[in-house]
C-alpha positions in Angstrom: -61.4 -49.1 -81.5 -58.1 -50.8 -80.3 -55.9 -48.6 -78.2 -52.3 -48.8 -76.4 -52.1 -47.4 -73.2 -47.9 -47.1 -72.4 -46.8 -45.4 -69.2 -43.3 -44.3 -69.5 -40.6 -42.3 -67.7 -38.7 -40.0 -69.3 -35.2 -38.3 -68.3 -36.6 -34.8 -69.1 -39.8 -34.2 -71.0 -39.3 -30.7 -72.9 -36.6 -33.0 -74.8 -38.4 -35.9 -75.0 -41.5 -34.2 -77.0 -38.9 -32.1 -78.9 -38.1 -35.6 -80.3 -41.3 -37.1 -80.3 -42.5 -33.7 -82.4 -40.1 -33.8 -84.8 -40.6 -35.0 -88.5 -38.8 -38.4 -88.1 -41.0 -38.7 -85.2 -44.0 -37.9 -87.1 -43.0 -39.8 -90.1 -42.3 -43.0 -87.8 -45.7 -43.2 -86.0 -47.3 -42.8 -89.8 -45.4 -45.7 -90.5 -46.5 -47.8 -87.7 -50.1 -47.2 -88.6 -51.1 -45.0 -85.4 -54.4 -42.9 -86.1 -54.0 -40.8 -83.5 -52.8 -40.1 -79.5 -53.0 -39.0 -76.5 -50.8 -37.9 -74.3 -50.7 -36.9 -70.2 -48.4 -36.1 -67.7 -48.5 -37.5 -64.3 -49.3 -34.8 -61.4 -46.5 -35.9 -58.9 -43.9 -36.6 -61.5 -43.8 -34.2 -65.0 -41.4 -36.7 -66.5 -43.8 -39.8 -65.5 -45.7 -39.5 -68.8 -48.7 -41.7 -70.5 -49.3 -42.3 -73.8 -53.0 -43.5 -74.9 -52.3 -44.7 -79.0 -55.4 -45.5 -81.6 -55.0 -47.9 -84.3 -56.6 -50.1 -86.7 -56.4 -53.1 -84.7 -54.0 -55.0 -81.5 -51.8 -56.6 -83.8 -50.6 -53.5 -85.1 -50.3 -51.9 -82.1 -48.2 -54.8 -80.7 -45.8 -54.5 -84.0 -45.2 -51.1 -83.9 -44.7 -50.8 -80.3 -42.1 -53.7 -79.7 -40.3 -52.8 -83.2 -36.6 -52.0 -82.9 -37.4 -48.9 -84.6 -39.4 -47.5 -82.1 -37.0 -48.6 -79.0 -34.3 -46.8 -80.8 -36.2 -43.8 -81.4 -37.3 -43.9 -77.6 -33.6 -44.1 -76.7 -32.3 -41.6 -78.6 -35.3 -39.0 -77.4 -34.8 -40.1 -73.6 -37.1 -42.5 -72.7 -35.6 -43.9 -69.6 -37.9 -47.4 -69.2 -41.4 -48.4 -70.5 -43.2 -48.6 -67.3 -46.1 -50.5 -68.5 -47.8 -50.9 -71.8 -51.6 -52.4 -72.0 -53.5 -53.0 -75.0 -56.9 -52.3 -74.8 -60.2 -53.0 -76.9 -63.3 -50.4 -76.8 -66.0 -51.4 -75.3 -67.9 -48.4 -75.1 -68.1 -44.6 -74.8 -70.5 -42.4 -73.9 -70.8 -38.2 -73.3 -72.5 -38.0 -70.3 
């Protein structure tokens, strides 16, 4: 399963995920095809946050994550820089 793992920094996080929660927030990630996340928060830095993304393949992934759409809406919710993004391919999991 492809994945996108983004590390971000945020200016405050309650108001980031109050965006990122909200129905156009919702309603964009439907749009850009992503079947589920992930999300963490770093343990020396609340507002360093990371962001682990499923979709259907890396091509969408790349779309929707450079799309104007998104940048905006990461703007407007406080996203203060995209650290790093990497886009990763399965290659196996196990329970152990």
């Amino acid at each position: 399963m492809p994945y996108a793992l983004s590390i971000l920094k945020v200016k405050d996080y309650a108001k980031w995920k109050s965006g990122f929660d909200r129905e156009d927030g919702v309603a964009l990630r439907k749009a850009g095809d992503m079947k589920s996340y992930q999300l963490f928060q770093t343990g020396d830095d609340p507002n360093k946050i990371v962001l682990l993304t499923e979709f259907d393949n890396l091509d969408v992934a790349r779309k929707f994550i450079q799309s104007e759409e998104l940048q905006e809406a990461s703007q407007q919710s406080g996203v203060v820089s995209m650290l790093e993004t990497y886009y990763l391919e399965e290659v196996e999991k196990k329970s152990v």
